[in-house]
C-alpha positions in Angstrom: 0.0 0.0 0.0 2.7 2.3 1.2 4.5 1.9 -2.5 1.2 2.2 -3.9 0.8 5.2 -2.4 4.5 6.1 -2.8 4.0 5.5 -7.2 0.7 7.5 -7.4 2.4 10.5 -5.8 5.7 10.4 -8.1 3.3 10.4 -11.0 1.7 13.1 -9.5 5.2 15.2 -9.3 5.6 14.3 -12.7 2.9 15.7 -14.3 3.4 18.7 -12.2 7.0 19.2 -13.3 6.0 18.7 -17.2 2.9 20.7 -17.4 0.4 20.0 -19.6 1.1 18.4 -22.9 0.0 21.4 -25.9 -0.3 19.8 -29.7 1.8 21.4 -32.0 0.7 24.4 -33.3 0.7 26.2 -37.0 3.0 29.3 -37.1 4.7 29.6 -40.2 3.0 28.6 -43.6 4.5 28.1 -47.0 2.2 28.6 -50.1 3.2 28.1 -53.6 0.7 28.8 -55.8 0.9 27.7 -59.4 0.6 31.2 -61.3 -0.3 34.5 -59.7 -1.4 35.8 -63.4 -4.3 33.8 -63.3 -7.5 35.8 -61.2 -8.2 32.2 -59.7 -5.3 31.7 -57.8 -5.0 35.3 -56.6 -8.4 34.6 -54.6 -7.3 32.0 -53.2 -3.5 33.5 -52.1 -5.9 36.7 -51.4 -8.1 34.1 -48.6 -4.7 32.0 -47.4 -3.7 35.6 -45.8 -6.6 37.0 -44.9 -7.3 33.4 -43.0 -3.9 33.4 -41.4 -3.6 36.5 -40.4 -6.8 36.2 -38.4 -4.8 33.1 -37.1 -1.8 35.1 -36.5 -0.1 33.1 -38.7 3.1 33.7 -40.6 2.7 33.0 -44.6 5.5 33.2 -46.9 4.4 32.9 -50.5 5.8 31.8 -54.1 4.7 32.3 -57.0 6.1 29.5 -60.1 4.6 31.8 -62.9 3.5 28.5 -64.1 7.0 26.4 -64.8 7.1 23.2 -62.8 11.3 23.2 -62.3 10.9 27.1 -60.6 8.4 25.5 -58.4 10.2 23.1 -57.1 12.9 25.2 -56.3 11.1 27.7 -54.1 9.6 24.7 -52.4 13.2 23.2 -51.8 14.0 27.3 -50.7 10.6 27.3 -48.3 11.4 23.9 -46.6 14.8 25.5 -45.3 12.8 28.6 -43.8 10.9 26.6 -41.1 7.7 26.3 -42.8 5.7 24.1 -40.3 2.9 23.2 -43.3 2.9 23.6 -46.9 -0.4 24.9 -49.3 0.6 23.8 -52.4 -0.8 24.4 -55.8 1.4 22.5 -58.6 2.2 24.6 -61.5 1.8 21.6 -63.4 1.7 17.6 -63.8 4.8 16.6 -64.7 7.3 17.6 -61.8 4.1 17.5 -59.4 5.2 14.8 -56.9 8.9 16.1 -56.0 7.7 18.9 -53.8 5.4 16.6 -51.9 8.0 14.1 -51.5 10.6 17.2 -50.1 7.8 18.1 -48.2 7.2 14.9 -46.6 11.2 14.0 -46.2 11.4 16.8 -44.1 8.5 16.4 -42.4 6.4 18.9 -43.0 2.1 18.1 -43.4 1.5 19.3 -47.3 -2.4 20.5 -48.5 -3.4 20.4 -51.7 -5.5 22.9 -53.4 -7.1 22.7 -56.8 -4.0 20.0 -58.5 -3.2 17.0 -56.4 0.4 15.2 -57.7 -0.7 12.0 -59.1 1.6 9.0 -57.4 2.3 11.8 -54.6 -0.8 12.8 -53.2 -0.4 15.7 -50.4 -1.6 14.5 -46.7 -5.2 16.1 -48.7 -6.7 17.7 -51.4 -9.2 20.5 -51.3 -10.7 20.6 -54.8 -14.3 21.8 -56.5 -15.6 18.6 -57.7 -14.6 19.2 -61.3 -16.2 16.1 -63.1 -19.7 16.8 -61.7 -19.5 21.1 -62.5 -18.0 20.7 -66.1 -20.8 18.3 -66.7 -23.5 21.0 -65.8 -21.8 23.9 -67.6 -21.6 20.8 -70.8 -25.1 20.0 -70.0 -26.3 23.5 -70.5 -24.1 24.5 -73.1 -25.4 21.6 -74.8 -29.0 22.3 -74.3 -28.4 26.1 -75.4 -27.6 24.7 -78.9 -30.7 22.4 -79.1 -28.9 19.2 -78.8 -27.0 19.0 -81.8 -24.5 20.7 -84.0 -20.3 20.9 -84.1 -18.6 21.5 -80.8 -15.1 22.3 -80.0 -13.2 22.1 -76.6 -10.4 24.4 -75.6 -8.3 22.2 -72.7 -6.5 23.5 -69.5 -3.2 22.8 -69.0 -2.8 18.8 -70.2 -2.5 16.2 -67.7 -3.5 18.4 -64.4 -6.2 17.7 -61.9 -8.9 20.2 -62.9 -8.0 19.3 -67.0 -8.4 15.9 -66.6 -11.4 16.0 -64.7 -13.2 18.5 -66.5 -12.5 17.0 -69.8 -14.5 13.7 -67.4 -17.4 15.4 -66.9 -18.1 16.9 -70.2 -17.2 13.5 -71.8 -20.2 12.1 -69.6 -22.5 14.9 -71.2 -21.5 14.3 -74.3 -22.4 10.2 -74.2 -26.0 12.0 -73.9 -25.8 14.1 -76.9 -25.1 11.9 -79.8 -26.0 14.6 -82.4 -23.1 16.9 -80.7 -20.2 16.1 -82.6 -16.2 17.6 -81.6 -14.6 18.8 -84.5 -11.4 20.5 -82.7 -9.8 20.0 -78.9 -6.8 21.9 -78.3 -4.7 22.0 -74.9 -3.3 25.0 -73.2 -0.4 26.0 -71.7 -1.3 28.4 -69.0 -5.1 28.4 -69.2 -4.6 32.1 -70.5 -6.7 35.1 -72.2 -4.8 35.1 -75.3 -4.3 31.4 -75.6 -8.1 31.2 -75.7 -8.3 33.3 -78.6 -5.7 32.6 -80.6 -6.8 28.9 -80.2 -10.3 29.8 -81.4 -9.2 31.9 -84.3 -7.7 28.8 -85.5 -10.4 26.4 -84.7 -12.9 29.0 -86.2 -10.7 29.1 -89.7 -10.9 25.5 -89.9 -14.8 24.9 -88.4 -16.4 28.2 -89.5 -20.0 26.4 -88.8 -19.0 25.3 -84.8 -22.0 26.7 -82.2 -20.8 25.2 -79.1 -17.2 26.2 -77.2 -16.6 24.3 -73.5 -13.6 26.7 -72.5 -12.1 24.2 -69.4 -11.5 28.5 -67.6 -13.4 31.6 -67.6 -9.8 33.2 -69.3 -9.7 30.5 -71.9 -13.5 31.4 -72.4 -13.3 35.3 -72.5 -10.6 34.9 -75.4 -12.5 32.7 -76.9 -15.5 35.0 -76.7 -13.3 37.7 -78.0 -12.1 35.9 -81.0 -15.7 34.9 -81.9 -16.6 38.5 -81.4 -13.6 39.3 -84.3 -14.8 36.5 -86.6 -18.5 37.9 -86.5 -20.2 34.2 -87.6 -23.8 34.4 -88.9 -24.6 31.9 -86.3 -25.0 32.0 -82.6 -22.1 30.2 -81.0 -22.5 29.3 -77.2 -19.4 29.8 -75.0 -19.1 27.8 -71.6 -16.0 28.6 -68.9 -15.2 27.2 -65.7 -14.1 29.4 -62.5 -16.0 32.1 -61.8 -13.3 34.3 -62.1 -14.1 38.3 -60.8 -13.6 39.2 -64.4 -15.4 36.7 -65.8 -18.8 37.0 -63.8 -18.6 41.0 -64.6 -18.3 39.8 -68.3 -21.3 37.2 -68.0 -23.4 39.3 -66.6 -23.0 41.7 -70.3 -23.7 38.6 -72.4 -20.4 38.2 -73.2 -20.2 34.3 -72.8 -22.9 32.1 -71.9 -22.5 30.2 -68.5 -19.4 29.1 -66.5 -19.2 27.1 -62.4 -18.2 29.4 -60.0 -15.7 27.7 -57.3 -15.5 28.4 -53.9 -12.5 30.0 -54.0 -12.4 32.1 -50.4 -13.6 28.6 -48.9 -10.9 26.7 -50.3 -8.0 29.6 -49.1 -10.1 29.3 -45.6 -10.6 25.3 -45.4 -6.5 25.0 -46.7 -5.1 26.9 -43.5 -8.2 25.4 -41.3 -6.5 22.1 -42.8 -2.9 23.2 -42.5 -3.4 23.5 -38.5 -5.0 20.6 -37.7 -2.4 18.7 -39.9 0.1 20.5 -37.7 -1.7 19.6 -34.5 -1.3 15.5 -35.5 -5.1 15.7 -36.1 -6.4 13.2 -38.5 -8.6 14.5 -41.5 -9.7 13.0 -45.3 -7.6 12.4 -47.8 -9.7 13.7 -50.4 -12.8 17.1 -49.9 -14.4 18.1 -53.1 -16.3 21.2 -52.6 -19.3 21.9 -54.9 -19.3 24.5 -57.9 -22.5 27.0 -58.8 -23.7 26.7 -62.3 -23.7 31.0 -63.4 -25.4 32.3 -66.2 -26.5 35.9 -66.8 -29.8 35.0 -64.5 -27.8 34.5 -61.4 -24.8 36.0 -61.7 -25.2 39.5 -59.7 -25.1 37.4 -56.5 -21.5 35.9 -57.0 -20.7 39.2 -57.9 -21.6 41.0 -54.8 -20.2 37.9 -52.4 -17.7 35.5 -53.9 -18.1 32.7 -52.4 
């Protein structure tokens, strides 16, 4: 009894003398965003601060300007500042899975926003669910046009997440439109304005008789709407995008293109620090969280132009 006693009052020193036991916290966060030209990954940098600094957490962001080797070498710089997570947006699908296997080597919790690194997913992935919202911006596009004629499809960037799922979900649309037929797909480089027009100037040369356009971004989509505008067609040619870029909505709401999915782009910035932390503090969370998109057209964009969501 007496070592009983004796034990129980050791343990109780113990605790005394350690304190109590804190789980790590997030103080310093490393974000390397993909390309800062592009309006969609400015809101979500734009949210990553405003989120952390509410936190009072210390970001340090990179921007790759879109090349996958300048990426990986601000990662490599951020993992020797002390980063204690990483919010990382791959500038594209071919070096993708070295960061998060830096990341990882040194220990450090990675989140992945928008592009996940296929072979080398990041401890999770915070994504619109891309395959369902290009369906519904196909869907309508399709239904604009009656159901039938020649359709072309400017790509995102090949091989990343959002291209290869978007290209998904307007394949599944397509299976349900049999009198649709694609004459043209080109991919882009950068998802850019002027890519999307220059690429539809060329696909209008060689289709001048093409009514539907699925643009996989609201940039690809306003060049493309701009090169249509140039070309002056005798028919009506309906123009889908993807995004809800700030631009963009201001531009759908004057007819200039047709309909695109606007992302949750302050959520995601939000949810990625939110996710950062508890990564940080050892807490366990899914590998995988699709948010949803909002299908926009002229009827209902004013609202995501007021509040993006």
């Amino acid at each position: 009894m007496k070592i009983a006693r004796t034990m129980l009052a050791s343990a109780a020193l113990l605790a005394l003398t350690l304190g109590p036991v804190h789980a790590a916290e997030l103080k310093k966060l490393g974000l390397a965003v993909a390309n800062l030209q592009a309006n969609f990954f400015n809101q979500i940098k734009q949210s990553v601060e405003d989120e952390a600094k509410k936190r009072g957490i210390e970001v340090v962001t990179v921007d790759a300007k879109g090349d996958g080797p300048t990426q990986v070498n601000q990662i490599q710089d951020l993992l020797t500042q002390n980063i204690d997570a990483l919010i990382y947006i791959p500038a594209g699908a071919a070096a993708a899975t070295v960061p998060v296997k830096l990341a990882k080597n040194a220990g450090v919790p990675v989140v992945n926003v928008d592009r996940n690194a296929d072979g080398a997913p990041g401890d999770t992935f915070l994504a619109t669910d891309s395959v369902a919202s290009a369906k519904a911006v196909c869907d309508y596009i399709l239904k604009q046009a009656g159901g039938k004629g020649k359709m072309v499809i400017i790509h995102g960037q090949k091989g990343t997440t959002p291209e290869v799922d978007r290209s998904k979900g307007c394949a599944e649309s397509l299976k349900a439109n049999p009198d649709v037929k694609v004459v043209a797909e080109q991919y882009s480089n950068i998802w850019s304005q002027d890519e999307g027009f220059q690429i539809m100037q060329n696909m209008l040369q060689a289709n001048p008789d093409i009514s539907i356009v699925f643009a996989q971004a609201d940039a690809l989509a306003l060049g493309a709407a701009q090169a249509i505008k140039v070309a002056n067609p005798s028919q009506k040619i309906v123009v889908g995008g993807f995004d809800g870029d700030t631009a963009a909505l201001e531009a759908l709401s004057k007819g200039v293109f047709d309909v695109t999915a606007t992302q949750q782009t302050q959520k995601m910035g939000r949810d990625a620090v939110a996710n950062a932390a508890k990564l940080v503090a050892g807490e366990k969370i899914p590998p995988v969280q699709l948010l949803d998109a909002t299908l926009t057209t002229k009827e209902n964009v004013a609202g995501f132009i007021a509040s993006h969501p």
